[in-house]
C-alpha positions in Angstrom: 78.0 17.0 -28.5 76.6 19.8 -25.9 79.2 22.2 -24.8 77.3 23.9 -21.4 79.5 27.3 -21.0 79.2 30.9 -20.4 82.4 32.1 -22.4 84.5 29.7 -22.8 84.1 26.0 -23.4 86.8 22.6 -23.3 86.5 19.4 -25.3 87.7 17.6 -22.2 88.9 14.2 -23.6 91.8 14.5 -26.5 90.4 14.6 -30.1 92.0 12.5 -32.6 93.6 13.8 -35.5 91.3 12.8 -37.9 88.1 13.4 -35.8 85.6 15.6 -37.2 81.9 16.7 -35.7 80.0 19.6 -34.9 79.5 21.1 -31.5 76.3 23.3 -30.1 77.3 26.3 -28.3 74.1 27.4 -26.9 74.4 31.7 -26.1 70.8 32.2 -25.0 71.7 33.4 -22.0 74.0 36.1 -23.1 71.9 36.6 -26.3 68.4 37.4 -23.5 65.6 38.5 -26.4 67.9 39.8 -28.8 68.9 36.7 -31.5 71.7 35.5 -33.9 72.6 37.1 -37.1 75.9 36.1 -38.1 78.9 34.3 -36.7 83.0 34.9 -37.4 84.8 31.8 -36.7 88.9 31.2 -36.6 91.3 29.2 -34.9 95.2 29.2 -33.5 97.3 26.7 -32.0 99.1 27.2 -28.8 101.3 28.9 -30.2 99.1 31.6 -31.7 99.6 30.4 -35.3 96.5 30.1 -37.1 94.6 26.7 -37.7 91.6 28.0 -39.2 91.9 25.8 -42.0 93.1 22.7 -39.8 90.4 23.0 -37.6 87.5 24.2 -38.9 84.9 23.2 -41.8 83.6 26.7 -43.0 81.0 24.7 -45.3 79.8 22.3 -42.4 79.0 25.8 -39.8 75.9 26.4 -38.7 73.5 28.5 -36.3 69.9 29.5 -35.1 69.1 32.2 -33.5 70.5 31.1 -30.3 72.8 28.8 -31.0 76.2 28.7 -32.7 77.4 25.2 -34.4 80.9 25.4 -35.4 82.1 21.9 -37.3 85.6 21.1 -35.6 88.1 18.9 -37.6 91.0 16.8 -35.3 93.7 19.4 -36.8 95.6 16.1 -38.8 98.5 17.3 -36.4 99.3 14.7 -33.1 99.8 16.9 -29.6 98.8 20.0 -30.4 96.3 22.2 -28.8 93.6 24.9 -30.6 91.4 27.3 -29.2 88.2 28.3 -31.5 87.2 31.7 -31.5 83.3 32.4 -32.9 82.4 36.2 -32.9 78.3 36.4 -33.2 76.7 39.1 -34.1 73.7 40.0 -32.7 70.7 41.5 -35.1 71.1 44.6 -32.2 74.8 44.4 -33.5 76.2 43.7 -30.0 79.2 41.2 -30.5 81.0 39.4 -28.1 83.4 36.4 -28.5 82.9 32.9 -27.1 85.8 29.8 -27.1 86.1 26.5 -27.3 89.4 24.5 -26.6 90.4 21.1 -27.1 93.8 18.7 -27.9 94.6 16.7 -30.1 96.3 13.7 -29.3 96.0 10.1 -31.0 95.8 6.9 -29.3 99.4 4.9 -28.6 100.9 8.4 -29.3 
């Protein structure tokens, strides 16, 4: 899956609870000639409490130089809705944080 976005990206159609996959988040164009050298990632629920664990593989993350590839996981929790944060930091050490948001919400729920 593609997310196309400037700062902040939406999984459009509800995850299930047990989905998992990972997402490219392509930066380039913020990024310009400068490149990738590490990304922070974490995770809340609408209510602000954090799903970092729920929602995110830290083993399954990747990146290139332009490109950040966060591994999402459905959050095992019906009707609830996370926002992932990923902090890069550039090899200039510029930083600047990008989003992606999605719900979770099972079928015949």
């Amino acid at each position: 899956m593609t997310t196309n976005c400037k700062t902040i990206g939406e999984i459009e159609e509800p995850l299930g609870s047990t989905d998992e996959f990972q997402i490219t988040f392509d930066i380039s164009s913020w990024l310009g000639t400068d490149e990738i050298s590490s990304v922070a990632y974490s995770a809340v629920d609408e209510r602000g409490v954090s799903a970092t664990a729920t929602v995110l593989d830290a083993l399954k993350h990747a990146n290139t130089t332009t490109i950040i590839k966060p591994y999402i996981k459905g959050g095992t929790t019906n009707n609830k809705r996370y926002t992932i944060k990923m902090i890069p930091t550039t090899v200039n050490a510029y930083k600047k944080a990008f989003y992606v948001k999605f719900t979770v919400r099972d079928i015949g729920e």
